[in-house]
Backbone atoms as SQL, in Angstrom:
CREATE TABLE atoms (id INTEGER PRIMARY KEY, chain TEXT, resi INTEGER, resn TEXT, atom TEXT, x REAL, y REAL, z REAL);
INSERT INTO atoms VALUES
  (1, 'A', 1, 'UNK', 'N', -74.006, 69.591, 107.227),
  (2, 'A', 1, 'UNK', 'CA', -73.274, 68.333, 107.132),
  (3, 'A', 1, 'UNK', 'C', -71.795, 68.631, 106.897),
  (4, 'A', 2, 'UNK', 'N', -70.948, 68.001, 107.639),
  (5, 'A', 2, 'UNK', 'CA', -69.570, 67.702, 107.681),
  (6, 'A', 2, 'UNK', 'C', -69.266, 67.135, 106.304),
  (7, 'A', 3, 'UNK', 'N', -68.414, 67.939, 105.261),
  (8, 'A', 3, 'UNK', 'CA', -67.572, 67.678, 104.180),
  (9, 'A', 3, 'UNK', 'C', -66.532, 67.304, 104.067),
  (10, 'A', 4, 'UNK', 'N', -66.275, 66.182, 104.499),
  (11, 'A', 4, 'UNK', 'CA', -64.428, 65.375, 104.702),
  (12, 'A', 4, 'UNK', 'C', -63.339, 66.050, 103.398),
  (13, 'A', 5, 'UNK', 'N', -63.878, 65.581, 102.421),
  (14, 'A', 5, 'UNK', 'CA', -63.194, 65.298, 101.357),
  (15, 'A', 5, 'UNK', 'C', -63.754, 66.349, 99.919),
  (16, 'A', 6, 'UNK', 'N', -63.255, 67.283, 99.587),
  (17, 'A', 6, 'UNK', 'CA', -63.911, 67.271, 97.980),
  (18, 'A', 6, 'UNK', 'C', -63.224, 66.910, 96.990),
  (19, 'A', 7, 'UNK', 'N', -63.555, 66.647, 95.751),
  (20, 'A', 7, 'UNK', 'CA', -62.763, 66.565, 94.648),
  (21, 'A', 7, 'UNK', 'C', -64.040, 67.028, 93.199),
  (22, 'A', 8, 'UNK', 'N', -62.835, 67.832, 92.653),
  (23, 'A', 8, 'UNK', 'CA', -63.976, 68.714, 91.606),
  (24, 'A', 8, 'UNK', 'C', -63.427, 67.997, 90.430),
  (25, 'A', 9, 'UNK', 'N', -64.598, 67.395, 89.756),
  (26, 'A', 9, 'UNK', 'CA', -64.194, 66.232, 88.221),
  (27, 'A', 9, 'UNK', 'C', -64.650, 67.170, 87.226),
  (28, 'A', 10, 'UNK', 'N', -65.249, 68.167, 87.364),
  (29, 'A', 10, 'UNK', 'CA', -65.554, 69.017, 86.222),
  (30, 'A', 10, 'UNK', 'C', -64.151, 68.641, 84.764),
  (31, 'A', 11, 'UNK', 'N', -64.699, 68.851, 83.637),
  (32, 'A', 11, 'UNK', 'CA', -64.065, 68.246, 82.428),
  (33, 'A', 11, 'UNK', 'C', -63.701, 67.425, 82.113),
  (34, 'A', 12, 'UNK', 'N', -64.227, 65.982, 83.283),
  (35, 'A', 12, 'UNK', 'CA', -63.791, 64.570, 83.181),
  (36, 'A', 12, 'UNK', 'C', -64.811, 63.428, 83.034),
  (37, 'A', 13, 'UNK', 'N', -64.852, 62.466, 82.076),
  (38, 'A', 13, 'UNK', 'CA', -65.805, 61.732, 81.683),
  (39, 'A', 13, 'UNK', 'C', -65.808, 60.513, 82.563),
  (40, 'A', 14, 'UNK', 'N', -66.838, 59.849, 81.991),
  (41, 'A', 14, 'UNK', 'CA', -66.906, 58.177, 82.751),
  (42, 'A', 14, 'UNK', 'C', -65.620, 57.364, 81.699),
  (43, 'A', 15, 'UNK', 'N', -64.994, 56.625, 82.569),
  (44, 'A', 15, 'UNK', 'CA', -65.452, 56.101, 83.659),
  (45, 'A', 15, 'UNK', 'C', -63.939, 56.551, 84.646),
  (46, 'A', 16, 'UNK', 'N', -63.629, 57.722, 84.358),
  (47, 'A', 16, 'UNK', 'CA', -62.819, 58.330, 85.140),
  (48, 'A', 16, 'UNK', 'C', -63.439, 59.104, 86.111),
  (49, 'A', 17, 'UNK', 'N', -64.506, 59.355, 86.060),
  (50, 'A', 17, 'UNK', 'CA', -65.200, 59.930, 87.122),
  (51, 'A', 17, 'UNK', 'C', -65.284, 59.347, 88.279),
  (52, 'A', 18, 'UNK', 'N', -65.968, 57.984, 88.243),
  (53, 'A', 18, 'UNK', 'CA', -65.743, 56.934, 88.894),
  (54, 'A', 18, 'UNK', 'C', -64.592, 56.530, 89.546),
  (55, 'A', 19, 'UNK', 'N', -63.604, 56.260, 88.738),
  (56, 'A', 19, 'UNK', 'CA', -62.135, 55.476, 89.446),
  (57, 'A', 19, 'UNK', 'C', -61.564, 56.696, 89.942),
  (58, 'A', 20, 'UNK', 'N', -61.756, 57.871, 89.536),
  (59, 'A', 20, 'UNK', 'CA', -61.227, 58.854, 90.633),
  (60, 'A', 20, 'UNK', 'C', -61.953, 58.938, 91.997),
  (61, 'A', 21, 'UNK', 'N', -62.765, 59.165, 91.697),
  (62, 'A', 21, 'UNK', 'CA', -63.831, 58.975, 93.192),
  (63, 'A', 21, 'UNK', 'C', -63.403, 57.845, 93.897),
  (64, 'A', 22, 'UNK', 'N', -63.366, 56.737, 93.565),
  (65, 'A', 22, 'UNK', 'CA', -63.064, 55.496, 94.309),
  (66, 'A', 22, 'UNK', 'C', -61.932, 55.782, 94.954),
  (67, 'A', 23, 'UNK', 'N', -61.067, 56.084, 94.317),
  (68, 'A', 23, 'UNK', 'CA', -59.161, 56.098, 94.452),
  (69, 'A', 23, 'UNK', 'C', -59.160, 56.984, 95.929),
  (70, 'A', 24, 'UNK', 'N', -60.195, 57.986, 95.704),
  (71, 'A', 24, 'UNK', 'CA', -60.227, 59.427, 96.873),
  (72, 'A', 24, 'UNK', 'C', -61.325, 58.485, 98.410),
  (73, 'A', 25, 'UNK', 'N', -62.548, 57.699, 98.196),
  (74, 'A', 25, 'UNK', 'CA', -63.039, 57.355, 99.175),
  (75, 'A', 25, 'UNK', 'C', -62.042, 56.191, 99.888),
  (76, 'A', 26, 'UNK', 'N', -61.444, 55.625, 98.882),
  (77, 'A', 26, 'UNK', 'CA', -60.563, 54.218, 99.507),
  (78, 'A', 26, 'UNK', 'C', -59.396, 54.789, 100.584),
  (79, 'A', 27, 'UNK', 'N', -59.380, 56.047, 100.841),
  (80, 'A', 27, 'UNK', 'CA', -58.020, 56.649, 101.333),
  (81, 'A', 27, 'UNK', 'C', -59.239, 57.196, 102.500),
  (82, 'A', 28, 'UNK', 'N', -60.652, 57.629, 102.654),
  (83, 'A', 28, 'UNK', 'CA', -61.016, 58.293, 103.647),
  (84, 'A', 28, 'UNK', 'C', -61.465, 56.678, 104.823),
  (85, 'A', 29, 'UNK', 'N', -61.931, 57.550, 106.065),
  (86, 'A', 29, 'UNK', 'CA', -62.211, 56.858, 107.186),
  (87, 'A', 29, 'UNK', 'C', -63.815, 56.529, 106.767),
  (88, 'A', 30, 'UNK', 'N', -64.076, 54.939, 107.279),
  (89, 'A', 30, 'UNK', 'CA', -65.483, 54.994, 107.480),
  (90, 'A', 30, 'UNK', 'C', -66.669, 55.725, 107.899),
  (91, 'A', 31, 'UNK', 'N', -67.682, 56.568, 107.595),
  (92, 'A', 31, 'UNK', 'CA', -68.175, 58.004, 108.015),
  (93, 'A', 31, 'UNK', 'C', -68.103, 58.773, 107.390),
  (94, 'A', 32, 'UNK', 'N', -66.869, 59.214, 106.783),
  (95, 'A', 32, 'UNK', 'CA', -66.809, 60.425, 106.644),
  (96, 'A', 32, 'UNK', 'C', -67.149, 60.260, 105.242),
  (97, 'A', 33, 'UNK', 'N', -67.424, 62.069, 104.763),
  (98, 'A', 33, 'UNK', 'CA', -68.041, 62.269, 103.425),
  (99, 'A', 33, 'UNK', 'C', -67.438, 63.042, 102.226),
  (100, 'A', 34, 'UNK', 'N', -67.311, 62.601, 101.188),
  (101, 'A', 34, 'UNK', 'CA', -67.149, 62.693, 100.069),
  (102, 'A', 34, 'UNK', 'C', -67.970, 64.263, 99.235),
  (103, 'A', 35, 'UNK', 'N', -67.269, 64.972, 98.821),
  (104, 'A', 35, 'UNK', 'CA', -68.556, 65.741, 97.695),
  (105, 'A', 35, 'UNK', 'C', -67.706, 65.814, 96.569),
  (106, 'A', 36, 'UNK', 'N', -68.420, 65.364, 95.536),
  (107, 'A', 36, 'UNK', 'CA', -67.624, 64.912, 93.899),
  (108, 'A', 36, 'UNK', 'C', -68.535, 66.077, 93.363),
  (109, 'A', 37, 'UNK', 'N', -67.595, 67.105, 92.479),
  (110, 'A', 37, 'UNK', 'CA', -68.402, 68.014, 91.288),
  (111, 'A', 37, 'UNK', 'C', -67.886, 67.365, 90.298),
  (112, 'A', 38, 'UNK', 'N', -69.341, 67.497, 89.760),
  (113, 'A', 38, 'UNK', 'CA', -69.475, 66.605, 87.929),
  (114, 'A', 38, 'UNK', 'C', -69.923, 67.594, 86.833),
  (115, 'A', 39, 'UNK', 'N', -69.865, 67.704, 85.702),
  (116, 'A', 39, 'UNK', 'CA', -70.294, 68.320, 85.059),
  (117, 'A', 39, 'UNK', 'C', -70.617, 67.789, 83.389),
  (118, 'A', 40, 'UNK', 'N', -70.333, 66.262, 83.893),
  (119, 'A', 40, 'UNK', 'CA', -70.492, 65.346, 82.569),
  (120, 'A', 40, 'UNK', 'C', -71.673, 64.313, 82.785),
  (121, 'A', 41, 'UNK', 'N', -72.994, 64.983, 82.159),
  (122, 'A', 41, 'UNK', 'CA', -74.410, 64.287, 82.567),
  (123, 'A', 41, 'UNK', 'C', -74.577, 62.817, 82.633),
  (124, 'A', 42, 'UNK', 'N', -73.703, 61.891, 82.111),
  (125, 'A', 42, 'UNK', 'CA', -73.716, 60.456, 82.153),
  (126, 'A', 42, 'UNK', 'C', -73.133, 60.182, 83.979),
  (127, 'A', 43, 'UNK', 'N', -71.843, 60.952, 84.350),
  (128, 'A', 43, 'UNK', 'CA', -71.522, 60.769, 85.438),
  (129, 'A', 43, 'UNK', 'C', -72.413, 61.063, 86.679),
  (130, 'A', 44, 'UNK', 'N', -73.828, 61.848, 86.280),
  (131, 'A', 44, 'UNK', 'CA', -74.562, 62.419, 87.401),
  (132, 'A', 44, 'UNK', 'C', -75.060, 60.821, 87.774),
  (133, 'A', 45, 'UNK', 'N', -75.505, 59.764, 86.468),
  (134, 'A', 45, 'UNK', 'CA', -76.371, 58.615, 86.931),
  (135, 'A', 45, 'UNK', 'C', -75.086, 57.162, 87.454),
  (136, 'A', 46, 'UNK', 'N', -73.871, 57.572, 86.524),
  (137, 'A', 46, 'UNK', 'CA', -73.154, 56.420, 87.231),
  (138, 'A', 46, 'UNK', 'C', -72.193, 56.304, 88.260),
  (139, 'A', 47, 'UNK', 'N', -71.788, 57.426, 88.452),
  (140, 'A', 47, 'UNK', 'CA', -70.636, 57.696, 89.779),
  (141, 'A', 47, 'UNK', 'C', -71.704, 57.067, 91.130),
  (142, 'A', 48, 'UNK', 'N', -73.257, 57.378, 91.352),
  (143, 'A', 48, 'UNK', 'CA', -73.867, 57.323, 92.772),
  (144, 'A', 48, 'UNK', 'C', -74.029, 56.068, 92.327),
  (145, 'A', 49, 'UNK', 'N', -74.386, 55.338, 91.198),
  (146, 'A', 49, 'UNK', 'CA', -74.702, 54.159, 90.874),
  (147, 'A', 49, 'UNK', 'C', -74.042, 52.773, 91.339),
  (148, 'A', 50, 'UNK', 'N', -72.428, 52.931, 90.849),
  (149, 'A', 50, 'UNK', 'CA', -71.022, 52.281, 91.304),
  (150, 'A', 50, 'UNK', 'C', -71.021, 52.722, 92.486),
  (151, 'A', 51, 'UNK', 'N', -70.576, 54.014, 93.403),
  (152, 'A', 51, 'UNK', 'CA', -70.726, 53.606, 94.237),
  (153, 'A', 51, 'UNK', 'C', -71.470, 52.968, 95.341),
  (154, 'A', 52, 'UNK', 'N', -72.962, 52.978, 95.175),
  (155, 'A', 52, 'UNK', 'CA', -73.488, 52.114, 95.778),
  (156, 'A', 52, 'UNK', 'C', -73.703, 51.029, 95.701),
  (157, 'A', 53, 'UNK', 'N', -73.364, 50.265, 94.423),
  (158, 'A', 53, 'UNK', 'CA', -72.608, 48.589, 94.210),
  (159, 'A', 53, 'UNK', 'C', -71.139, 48.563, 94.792),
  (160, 'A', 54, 'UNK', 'N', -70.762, 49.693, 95.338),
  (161, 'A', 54, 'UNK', 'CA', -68.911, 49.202, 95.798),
  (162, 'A', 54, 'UNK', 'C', -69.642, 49.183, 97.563),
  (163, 'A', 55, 'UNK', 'N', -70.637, 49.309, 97.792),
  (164, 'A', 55, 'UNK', 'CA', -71.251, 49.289, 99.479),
  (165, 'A', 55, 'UNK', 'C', -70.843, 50.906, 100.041),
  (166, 'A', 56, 'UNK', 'N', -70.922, 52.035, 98.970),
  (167, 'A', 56, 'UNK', 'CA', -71.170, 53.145, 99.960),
  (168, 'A', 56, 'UNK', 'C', -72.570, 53.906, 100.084),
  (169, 'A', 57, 'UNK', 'N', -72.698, 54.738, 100.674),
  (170, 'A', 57, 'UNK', 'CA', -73.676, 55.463, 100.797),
  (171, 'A', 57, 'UNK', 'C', -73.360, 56.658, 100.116),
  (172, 'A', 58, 'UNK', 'N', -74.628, 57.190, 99.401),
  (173, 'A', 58, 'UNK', 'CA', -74.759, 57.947, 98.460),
  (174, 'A', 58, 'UNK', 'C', -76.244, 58.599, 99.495),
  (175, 'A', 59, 'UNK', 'N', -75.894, 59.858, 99.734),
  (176, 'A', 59, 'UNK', 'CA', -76.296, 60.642, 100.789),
  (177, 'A', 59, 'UNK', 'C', -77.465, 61.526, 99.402),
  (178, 'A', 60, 'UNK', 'N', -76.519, 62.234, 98.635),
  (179, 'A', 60, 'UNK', 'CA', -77.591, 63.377, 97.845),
  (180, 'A', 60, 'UNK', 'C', -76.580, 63.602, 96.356),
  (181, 'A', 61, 'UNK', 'N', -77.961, 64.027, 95.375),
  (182, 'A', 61, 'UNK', 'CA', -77.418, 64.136, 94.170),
  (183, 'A', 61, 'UNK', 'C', -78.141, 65.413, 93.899),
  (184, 'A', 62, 'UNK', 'N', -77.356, 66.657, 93.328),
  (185, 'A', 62, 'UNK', 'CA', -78.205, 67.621, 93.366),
  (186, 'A', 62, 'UNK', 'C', -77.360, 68.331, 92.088),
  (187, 'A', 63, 'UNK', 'N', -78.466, 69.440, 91.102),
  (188, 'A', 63, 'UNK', 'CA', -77.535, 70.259, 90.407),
  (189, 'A', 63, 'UNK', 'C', -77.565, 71.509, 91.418),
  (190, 'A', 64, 'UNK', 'N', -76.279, 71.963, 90.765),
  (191, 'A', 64, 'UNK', 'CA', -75.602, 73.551, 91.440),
  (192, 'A', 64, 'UNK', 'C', -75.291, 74.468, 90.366),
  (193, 'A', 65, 'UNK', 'N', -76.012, 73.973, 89.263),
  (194, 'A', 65, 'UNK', 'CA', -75.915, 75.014, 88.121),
  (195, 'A', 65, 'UNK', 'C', -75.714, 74.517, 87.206),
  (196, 'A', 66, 'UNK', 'N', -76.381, 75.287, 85.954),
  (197, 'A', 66, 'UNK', 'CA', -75.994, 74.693, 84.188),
  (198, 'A', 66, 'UNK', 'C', -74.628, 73.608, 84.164),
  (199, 'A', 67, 'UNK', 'N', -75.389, 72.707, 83.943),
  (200, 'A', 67, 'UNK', 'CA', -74.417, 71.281, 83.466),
  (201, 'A', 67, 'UNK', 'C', -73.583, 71.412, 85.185),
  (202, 'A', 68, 'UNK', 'N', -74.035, 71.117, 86.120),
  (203, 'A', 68, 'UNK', 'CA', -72.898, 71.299, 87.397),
  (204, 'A', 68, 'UNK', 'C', -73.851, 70.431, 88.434),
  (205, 'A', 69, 'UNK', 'N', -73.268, 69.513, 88.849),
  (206, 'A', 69, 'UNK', 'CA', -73.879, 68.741, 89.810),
  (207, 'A', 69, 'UNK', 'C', -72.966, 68.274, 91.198),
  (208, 'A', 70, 'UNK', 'N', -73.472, 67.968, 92.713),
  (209, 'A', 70, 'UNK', 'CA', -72.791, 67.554, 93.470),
  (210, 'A', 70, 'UNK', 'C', -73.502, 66.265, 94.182),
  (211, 'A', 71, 'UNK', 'N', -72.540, 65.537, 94.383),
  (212, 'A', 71, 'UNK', 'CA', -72.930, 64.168, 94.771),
  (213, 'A', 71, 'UNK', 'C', -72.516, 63.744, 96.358),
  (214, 'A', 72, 'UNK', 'N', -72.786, 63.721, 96.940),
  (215, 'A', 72, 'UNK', 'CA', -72.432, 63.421, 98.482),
  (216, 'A', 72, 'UNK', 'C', -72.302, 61.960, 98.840),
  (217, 'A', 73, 'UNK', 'N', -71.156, 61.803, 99.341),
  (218, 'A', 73, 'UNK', 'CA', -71.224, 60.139, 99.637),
  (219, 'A', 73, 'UNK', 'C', -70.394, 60.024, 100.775),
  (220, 'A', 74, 'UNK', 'N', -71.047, 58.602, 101.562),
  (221, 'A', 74, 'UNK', 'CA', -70.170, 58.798, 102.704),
  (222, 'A', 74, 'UNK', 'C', -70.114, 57.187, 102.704),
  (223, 'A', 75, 'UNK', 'N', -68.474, 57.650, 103.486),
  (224, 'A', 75, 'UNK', 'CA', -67.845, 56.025, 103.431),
  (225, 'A', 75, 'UNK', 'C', -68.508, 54.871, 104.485),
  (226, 'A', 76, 'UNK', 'N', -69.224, 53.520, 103.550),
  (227, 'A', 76, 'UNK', 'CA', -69.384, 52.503, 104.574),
  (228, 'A', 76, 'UNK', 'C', -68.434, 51.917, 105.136),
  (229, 'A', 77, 'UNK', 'N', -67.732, 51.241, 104.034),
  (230, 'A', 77, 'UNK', 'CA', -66.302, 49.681, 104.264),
  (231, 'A', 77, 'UNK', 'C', -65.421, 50.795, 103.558);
């Protein structure tokens, strides 16, 4: 899969996890995809959460290691 965009949030909490992510998909093209690294366990359940109440697609949520997770999302609207 084609990776448009990354942005690594490692050492950043909710609900900055979130409004950073947003700030970064609102600037990409419809399609294309997002991969957010998290490493703050509340953000693994609410970053895919919000964004799929803001109408995107939330492709995969996976860990990549002790406390390290990646979230894939790709832009609807």
């Amino acid at each position: 899969m084609k990776i448009d965009r990354e942005l690594d949030l490692k050492g950043e909490v909710c609900p900055f996890t979130f409004v950073k992510s947003k700030l970064i998909i609102e600037q990409m093209e419809p399609g294309q995809v997002l991969k957010v690294i998290l490493d703050y366990k509340p953000s693994v359940e609410n970053v895919p959460k919000s964004m799929r109440e803001e109408g995107q697609e939330v492709l995969e949520v996976k860990q990549i290691g002790e406390n390290l997770w990646e979230v894939l999302i790709r832009k609807v609207k």
